[in-house]
Every structure is written in structure tokens, then in C-alpha cells.
KENUDREN-520514 format. One record per residue: residue in one letter; x, y, z of N, C-alpha, C in turn. Coordinates in pm, whole numbers, plus 50000, padded with zeros to 5 digits. Layout:
N
AXYZXYZXYZ
...
//
This chain:
422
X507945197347709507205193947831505735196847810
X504905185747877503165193647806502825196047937
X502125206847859501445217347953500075212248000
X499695205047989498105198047988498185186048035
X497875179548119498065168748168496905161348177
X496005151748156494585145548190495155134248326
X494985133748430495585124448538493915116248503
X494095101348483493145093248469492875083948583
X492135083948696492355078648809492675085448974
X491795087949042492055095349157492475087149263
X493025072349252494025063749351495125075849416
X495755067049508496935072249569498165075249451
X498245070149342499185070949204498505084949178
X497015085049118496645093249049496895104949133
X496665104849245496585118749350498265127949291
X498845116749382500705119249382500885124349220
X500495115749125500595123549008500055138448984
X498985141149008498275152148983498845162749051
X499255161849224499845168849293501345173349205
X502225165349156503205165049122503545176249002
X502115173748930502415177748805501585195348854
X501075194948938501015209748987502035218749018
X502385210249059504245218049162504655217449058
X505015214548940506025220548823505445226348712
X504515229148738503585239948657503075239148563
X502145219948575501165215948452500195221748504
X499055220148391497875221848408497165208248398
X496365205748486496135194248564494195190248547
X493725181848488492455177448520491915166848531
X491585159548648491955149348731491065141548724
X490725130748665489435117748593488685110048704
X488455108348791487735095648845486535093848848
X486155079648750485715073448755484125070848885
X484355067048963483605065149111483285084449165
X482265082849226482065092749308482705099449390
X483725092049423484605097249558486385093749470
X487155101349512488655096749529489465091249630
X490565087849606490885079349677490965059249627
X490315056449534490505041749532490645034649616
X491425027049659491425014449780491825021349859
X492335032849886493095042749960491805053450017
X490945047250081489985066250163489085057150290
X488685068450328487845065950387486275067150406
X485205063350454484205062750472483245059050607
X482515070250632481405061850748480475052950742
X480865047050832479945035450908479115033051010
X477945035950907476695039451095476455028551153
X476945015551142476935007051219477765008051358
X478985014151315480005016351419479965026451457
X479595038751368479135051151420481005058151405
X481255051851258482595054351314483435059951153
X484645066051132485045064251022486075051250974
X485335042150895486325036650874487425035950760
X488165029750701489145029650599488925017050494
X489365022350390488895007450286490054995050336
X490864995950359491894987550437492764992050503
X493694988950582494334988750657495864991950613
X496505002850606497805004350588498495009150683
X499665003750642500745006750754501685012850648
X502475023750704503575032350656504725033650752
X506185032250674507065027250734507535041650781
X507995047150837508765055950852510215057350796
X510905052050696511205049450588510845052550451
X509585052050459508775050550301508665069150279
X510025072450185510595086650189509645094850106
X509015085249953507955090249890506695093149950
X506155083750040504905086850101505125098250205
X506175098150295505935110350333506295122950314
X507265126250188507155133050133506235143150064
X504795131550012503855136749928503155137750079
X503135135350193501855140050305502915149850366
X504255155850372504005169850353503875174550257
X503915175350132503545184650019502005189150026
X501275179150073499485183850095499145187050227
X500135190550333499855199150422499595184350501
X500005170250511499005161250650499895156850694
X501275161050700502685149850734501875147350956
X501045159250975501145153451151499705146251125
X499255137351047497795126351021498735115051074
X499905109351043500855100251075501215097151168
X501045087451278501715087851405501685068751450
X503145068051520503635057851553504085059651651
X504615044851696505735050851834507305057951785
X507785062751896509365072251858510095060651845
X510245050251899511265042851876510915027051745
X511705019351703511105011251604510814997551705
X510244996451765509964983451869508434981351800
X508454969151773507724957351738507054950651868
X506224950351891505184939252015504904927651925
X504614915751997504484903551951503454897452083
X502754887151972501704877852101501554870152085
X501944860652118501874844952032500304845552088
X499424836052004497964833852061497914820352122
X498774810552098498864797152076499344798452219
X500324801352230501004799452347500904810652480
X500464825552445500374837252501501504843852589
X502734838152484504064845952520503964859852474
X504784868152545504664880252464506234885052429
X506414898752354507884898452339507754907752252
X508964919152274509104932252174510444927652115
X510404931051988511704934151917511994947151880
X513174949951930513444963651926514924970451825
X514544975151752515754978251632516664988451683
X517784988151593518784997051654518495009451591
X518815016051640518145034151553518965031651434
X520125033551464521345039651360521215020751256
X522005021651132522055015851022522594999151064
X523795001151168524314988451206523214979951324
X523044969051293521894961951367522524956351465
X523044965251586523604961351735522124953951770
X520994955151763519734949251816519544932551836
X520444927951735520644913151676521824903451795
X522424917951870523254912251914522964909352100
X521724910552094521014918152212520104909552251
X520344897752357519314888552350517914895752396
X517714907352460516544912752533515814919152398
X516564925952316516064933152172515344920552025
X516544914952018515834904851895515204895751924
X514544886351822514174877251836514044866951950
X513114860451995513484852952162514024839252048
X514674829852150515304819852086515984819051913
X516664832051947517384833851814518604837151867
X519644834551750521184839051763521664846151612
X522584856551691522894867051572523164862051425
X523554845851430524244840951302522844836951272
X521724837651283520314832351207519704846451138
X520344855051173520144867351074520644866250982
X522324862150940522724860550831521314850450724
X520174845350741520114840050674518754851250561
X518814861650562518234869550506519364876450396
X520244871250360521904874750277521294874850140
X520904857350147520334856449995518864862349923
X518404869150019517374878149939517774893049895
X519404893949937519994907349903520184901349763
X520544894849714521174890049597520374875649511
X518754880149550517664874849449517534872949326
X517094863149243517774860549106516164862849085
X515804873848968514364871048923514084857748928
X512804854848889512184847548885512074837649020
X512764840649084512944824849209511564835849326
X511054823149417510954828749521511234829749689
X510264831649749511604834449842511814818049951
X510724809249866511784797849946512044787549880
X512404795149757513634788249703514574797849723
X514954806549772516384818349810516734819549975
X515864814150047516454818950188515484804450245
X516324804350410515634790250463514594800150532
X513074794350514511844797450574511304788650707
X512304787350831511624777050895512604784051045
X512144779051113512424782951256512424795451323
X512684797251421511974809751554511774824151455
X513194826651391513434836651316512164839351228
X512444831551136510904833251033509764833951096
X509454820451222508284822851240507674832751323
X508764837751426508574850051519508664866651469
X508924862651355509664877051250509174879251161
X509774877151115509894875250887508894873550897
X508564857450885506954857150848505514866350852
X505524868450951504414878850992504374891350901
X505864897950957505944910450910506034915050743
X506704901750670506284899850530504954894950466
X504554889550561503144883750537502074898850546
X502654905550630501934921650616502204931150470
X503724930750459503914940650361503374934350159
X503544919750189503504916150068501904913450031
X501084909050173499734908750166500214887650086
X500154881550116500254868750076501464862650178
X500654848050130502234840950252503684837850133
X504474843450221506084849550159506454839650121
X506394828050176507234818150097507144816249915
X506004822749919505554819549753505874830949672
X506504840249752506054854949678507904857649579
X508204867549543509104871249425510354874049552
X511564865649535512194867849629512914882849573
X512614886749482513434900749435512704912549472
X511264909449488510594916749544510724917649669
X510774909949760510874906549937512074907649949
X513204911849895514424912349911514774929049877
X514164935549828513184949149781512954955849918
X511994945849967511334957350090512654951750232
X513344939450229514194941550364515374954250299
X515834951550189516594964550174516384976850183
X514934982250204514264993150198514164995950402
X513914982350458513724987150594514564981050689
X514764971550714516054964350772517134968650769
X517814967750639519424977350644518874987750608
X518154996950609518445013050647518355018450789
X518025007350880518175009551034516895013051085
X516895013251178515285010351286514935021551271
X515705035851248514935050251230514005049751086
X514225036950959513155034750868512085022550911
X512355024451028511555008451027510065012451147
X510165027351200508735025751287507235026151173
X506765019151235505335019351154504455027751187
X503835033251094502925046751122501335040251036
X500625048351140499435049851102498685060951086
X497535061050976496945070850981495935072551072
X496225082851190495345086951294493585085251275
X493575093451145492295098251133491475094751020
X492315082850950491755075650861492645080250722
X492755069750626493295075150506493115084850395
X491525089550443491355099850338492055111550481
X492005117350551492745128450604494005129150598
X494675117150591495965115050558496305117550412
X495995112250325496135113750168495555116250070
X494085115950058493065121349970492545137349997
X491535137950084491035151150127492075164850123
X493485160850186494305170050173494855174250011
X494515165449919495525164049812494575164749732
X493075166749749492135174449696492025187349718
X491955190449814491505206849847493185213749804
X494085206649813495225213949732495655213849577
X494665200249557494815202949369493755215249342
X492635216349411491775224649384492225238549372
X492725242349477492755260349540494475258149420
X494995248349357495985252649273495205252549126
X493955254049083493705249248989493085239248901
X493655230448945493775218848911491295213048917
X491715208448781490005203548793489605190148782
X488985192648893488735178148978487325166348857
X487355161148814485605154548745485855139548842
X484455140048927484365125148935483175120348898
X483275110348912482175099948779482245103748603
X483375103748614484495104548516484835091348388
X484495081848373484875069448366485445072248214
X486345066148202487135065048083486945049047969
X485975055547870485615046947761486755039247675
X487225049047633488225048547529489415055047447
X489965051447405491375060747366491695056247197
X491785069847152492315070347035493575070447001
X494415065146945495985061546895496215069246762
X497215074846778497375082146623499085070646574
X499015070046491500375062846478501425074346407
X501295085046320502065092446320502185108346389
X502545112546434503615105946541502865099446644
X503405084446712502795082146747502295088146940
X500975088246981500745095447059499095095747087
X498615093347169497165097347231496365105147153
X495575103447084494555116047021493715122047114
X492765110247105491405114247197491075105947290
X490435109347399490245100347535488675103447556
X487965094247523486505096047528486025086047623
X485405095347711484875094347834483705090447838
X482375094347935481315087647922480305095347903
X480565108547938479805118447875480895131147793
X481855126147716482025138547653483835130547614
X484545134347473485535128647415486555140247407
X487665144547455488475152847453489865149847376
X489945159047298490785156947150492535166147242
X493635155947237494355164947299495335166847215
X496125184847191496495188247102498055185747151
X498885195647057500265194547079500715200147227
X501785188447312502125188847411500405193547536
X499745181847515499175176747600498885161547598
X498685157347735498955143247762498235134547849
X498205125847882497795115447964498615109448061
X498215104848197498735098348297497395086448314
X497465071548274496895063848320496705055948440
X496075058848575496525055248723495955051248764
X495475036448654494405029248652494325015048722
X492965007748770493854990948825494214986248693
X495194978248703496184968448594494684960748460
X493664959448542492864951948433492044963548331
X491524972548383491254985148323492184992248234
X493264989248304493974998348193494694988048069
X494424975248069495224967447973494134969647885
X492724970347886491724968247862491464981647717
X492074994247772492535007147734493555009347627
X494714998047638495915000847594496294993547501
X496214989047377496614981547296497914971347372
X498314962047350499144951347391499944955847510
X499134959447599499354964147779499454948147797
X500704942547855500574930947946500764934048118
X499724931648201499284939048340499694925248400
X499614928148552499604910548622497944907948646
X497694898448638496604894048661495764879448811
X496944883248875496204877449034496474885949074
X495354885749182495444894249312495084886149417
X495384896149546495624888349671494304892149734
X493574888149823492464894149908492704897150044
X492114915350101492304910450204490704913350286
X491434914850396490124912250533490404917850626
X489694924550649489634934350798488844934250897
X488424935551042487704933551147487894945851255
X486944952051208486744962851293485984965951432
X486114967151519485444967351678485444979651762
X484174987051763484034997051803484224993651995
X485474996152004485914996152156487395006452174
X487025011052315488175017552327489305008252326
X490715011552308491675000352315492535005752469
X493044990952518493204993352706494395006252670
X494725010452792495545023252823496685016352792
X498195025352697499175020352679498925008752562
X498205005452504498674996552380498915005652233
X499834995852253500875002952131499725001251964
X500125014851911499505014651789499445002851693
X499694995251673500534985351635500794975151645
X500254956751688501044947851741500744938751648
X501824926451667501814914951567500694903651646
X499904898751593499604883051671499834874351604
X500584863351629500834850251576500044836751631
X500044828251517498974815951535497754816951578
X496974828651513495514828951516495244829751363
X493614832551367492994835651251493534856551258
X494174859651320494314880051391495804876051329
X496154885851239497314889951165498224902651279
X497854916951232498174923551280496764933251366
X497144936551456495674948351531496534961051553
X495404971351524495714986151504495004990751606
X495704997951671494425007551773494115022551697
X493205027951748492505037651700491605045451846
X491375058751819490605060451924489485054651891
X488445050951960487215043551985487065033151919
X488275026751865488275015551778489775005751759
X489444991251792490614984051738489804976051605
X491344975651509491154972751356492084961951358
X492024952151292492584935051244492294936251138
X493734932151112493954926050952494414910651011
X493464903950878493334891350908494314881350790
X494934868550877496014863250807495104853150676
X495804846050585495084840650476493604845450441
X493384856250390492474856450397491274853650310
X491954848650200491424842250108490804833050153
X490994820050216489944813550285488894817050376
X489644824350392487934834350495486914843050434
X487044842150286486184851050248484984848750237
X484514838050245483404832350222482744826150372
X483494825450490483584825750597482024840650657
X481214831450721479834842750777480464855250824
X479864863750857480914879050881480514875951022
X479824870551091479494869351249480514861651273
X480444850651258481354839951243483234842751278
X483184852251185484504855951150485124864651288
X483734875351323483994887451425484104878051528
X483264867351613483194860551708484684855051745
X485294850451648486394841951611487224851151617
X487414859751607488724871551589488554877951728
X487304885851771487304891351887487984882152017
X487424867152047488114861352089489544861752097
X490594862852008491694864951988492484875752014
X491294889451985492104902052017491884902052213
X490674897652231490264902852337491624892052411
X491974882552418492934876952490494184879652493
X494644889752360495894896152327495874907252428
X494744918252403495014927452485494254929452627
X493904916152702493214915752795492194920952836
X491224919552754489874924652753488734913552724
X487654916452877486554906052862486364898352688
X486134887752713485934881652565484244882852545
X483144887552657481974886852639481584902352678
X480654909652622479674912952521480484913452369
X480524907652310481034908052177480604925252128
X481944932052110481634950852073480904947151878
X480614960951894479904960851746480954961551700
X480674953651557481804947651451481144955351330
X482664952851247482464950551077483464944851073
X483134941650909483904931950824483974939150730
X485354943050671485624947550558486184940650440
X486064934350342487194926650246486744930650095
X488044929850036487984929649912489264917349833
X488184909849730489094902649697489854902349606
X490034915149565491124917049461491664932349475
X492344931449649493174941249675494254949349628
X495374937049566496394940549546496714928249395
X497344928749313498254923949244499354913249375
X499194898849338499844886949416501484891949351
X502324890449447503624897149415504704884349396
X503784872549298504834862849266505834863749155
X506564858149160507754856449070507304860048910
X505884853548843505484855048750504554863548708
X504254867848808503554881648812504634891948804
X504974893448873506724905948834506554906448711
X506814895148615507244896848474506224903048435
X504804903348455504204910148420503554927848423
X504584931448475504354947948540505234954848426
X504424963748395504994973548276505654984048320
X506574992948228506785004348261506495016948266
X506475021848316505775043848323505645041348177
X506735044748084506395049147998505445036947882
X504905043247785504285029847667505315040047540
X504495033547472505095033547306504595048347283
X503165052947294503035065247270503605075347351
X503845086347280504855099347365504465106747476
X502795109747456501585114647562501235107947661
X501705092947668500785085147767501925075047853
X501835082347967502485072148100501235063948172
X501855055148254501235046948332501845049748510
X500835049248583501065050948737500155034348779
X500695032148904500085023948997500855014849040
X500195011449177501205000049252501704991449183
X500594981649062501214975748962501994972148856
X502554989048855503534989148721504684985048802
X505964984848766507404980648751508404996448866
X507994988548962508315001449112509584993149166
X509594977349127510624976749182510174972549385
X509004975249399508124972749559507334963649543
X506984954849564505124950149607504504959149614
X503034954949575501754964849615501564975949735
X501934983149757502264990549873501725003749838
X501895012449907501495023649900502925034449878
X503675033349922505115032249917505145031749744
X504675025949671504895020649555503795029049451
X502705030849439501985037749445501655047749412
X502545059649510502965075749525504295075749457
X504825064449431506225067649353506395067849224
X505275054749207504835053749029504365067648993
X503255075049067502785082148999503485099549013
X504245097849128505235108749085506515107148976
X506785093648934507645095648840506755093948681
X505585092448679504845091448578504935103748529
X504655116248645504735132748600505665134848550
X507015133748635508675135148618508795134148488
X508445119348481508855113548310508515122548195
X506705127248212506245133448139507005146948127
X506965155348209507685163848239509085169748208
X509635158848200511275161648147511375162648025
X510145159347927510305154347788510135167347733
X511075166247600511205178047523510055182647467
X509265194247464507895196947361507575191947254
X506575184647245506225179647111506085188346986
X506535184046874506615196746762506045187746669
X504725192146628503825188346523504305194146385
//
């Protein structure tokens, strides 16, 4: 087992790794790159809004056993909060129907059978048609494996996969999307409430999981950036990892965790094959209180408004396709969206509240069929060096969920292995 660990990357992987490999009694010194930790995962102020905001928008299932696992291990499991029960709000924009779907707590989906609970204009036998993504054949996607068309999909599925996968589902890896309904659907509505982070994602998962790698030890470098890596071929294994100010030679039973994005680290790794699309997303932030009683949480359908988050002094939109909007004016965009929220949750559509626009267009790794093939595993060829990140071979889409799992089994892996004997 090595005693020395270099965690390369302070993402949500790198964190969960570093944390991980504390609790079993590595010695831990933690690389990033950028000024701050956290990766696509923290937060930051915005004196425009006067507010903290988040690099995007996540949602956590109450289900997702790794993520909250690792936010109690760093002391933030109460940063998390949803409603008690798994009920879904819905708003059509098009039409301005409204409508909750409400899951059954326990594992068997009595909810389906419940015209007031499921779907409006659905019947229990249009659930069966989510069967064939239990039993997804790589490579297909998901509409070539399940029918994508009527109330069901479009009042449901769609949306809510269109959230977790970050792309529209029809195109995406039906083994993957067949992945996350087995993960939240059949484990019953007690995995299915959605949680948010109260107070932004760095209080939820960074800040805490700093000040606890710290006071364990553990040494933090940021602006860290990782140059290059030396390969020894007998035995084969990591030599040296030379950085940008300084090259560290690592001896017997010490090691590397790479918890890098997929293009960086192929870049690093001799014949690393990474996936190479990503999805973009887009966010719309509005410094307003949100009305009394709206749920943390709601879906909107048939707008340019995906899902809206409330927050104190702030509602947050994640926006649907958003790849075409990226290039879309950021006024433009807020005018156009506020409109939409403000009619969802009944609020004047005029003084337009102070906005931002958040996007990045290469959020996530696109979770198609041929991208899958391209996600590697924890381990490589050398003995010292695992891989963490949403992108490796989790078995999830890009998630966060996915993420904290890579990079706690990146430690594990390392960890279990017999001492290297030079």
C-alpha cells in the first residue's frame, strides 16, 4: 500500500480522493493547478448580484449514496436540502398547466398507479416502456432502445434526463440512461428527492473538504500545474511528476492519483484514450427573492427555462439546448428567460431583476454511445498511477454522483495494493 499519495487535481474526484486517502492513513499532497479548488464544482462572488454564485448548477439525488456519504465525512451533510417527500412540480410554459408527480417512498411504484401522483394523461402500462433501458445493449442509444414520444417522455423522461445527462436523451448511451433510471426510479422515491446545495457548492463540497484535508495533514499547493510525467518501464511505474515550479522524484510505494479533465490528462499519459465531446451548459441567474412556498426545485417545459432553483435572494435556471444559445447576447438571453420564469412562478415580468449568465462550453463529456467506448479505467498500466473523474468508466454520466466515486475508488484501488518492493 503507498504511503504517499500526490492527488493531481482539486475537482470533486480529486477532493473525494484526497479525503479518502486520509481516512486510511496516506499521506496526502493535493496539486491544483488554478488558484482556487473545486473545478466546475465551487463557488464564487458576484458583485453584480451581490451574491454567491456557483460554477453550475447541480442537483443531488437523495439516492446518490457516494455523494452523501463524502458530505458527511467533511462535516456538510446539513449544506443539502430538498423537500421530505420525492414530488416533482411541473409547468408547461406553452400551455401553463401545472402538475406534481409524486413517487412512492418505498421501492414498489404504487405512484404509477395513481392517476393524481403520475404522469397527467398517462396509464400504468406506458411505464412499462422504460423495460428496455434495463437491458441496454452497449453501443445503442436510447432511441433506438425505448419509444421516445408521447405524454410520458414528454412530461417526464425527457426533461428529467435531459437534466441528469446534460444533452437531449434521445441521442445519449442507452446503457448509460438506463444506469441512472436504475439508480433512481427502481430504488423508490426515498432515492429520488433532489437536493440542493443551500449555500452554494463550495460550502457543500470544497471548503469543507479543505479545511479537513488540512487540520489532517494533508498539503494543499494551488497553482500547482502539472507539466509532465516520467515513466520508468522497469518496473513499470511513475518516476517523476514535474510540475511548474519544481519536479518530484517518487520513491518506493509512493504514487499518483490523476483527477484530471479527460483532455489534460490524455495529454499526460502515454496512449490514454479519453472521450472527446462535451456538452455545454447555461445558467441564468436573478437576484430576486423567490414567491413564498416555491419548491426548491421545478421542471419547466417548452421554453428556452429547463429546470429553476430557488435560493434565498436568488432564482437560478438551467437552460435547455444550450449549445445554441451560446452565442445568443447575455441580455437577450436574461430578457427571454425571465419572461418565462416570471410566468412560471407568478411574478411581474417588468423591472427585469439583475441577471447573470453563466456558461461553459465544455462542461461535461457528451454521454453518447461512442463516447462510452471511450472512458478508461482507474487503473493504467503503471502500478503508481490511477485515474479519477466523471470521465473515466463509473458506469454514470457526467454527474457528480460519478465523480466522488471515481475518485474514492481511485484511493481504494491504490490502497489495497500490495507494497511495492524495489
Amino acid at each position: 500500500m503507498p504511503r504517499f499519495v500526490h492527488v493531481v487535481g482539486a475537482g470533486a474526484a480529486g477532493l473525494a480522493a484526497a479525503v479518502q486517502l486520509q481516512r486510511r492513513g496516506a499521506r496526502v499532497v493535493l496539486h491544483e493547478a488554478q488558484d482556487h479548488a473545486g473545478g466546475r464544482c465551487r463557488s464564487y462572488y458576484d458583485a453584480k448580484l451581490g451574491a454567491t454564485l456557483d460554477s453550475g448548477n447541480h442537483i443531488v439525488m437523495s439516492g446518490n449514496t457516494a455523494t452523501l456519504n463524502y458530505a458527511r465525512a467533511i462535516g456538510a451533510a446539513d449544506e443539502l436540502v430538498g423537500p421530505t417527500q420525492p414530488d416533482y412540480p411541473f409547468v408547461d410554459l406553452a400551455t401553463r398547466a401545472r402538475w406534481s408527480v409524486r413517487l412512492s417512498p418505498g421501492r414498489l411504484p404504487w405512484w404509477i398507479f395513481d392517476a393524481q401522483a403520475r404522469v397527467p394523461n398517462t396509464q400504468p402500462a406506458d411505464y412499462l416502456s422504460l423495460v428496455p433501458l434495463l437491458f441496454a445493449k452497449p453501443g445503442r442509444s436510447v432511441a433506438q432502445t425505448m419509444r421516445c414520444h408521447g405524454p410520458l417522455w414528454d412530461r417526464l423522461l425527457r426533461p428529467l434526463l435531459h437534466a441528469l445527462l446534460q444533452m437531449e436523451p434521445r441521442d445519449a448511451s442507452a446503457e448509460l440512461t438506463g444506469a441512472v433510471v436504475r439508480e433512481m426510479l427502481l430504488a423508490g422515491g426515498l432515492a429520488c428527492r433532489p437536493l440542493v446545495a443551500r449555500n452554494g457548492l463550495g460550502s457543500a463540497f470544497v471548503d469543507p473538504a479543505l479545511r479537513l484535508l488540512q487540520h489532517g495533514g494533508t498539503t494543499i499547493r494551488l497553482g500547482s500545474r502539472l507539466r509532465g510525467i516520467d515513466f520508468a518501464a522497469e518496473p513499470t511505474r511513475v518516476q517523476t511528476l514535474h510540475f511548474t515550479d519544481e519536479s518530484i522524484a517518487l520513491g518506493a510505494n509512493e504514487a499518483a492519483i490523476l483527477a484530471l479533465p479527460p483532455d489534460a490528462a490524455a495529454s499526460l499519459v502515454p496512449g490514454l484514450r479519453a472521450p472527446n465531446r462535451f456538452t455545454t451548459a447555461l445558467n441564468v441567474h436573478f437576484a430576486v427573492e423567490p414567491p413564498f412556498g416555491l419548491p426548491p426545485v421545478t421542471a419547466l417545459l417548452n421554453g428556452t427555462a429547463g429546470w429553476l432553483l430557488a435560493f434565498d435572494n436568488r432564482l437560478s435556471v438551467t437552460l435547455n439546448d444550450a449549445e445554441s444559445l451560446l452565442n445568443t447576447p447575455p441580455e437577450a438571453l436574461a430578457v427571454t428567460v425571465w419572461a418565462e420564469v416570471a410566468r412560471a412562478v407568478k411574478l411581474p415580468p417588468e423591472p427585469l431583476p439583475s441577471w447573470q449568465v453563466v456558461g461553459d462550453a465544455r462542461a461535461t463529456f457528451a454521454p453518447l454511445p461512442a463516447q462510452e467506448t471511450l472512458r478508461p479505467g482507474t487503473r493504467t498500466r503503471w502500478n503508481n498511477l490511477m485515474l479519477a473523474g466523471d470521465w473515466t468508466a463509473t458506469g454514470l454520466p457526467a454527474t457528480l454522483e460519478g465523480a466522488i466515486r471515481s475518485g474514492q475508488k481511485a484511493a481504494d484501488t491504490l490502497l489495497n495494493q500490495p507494497m511495492e518492493r524495489r
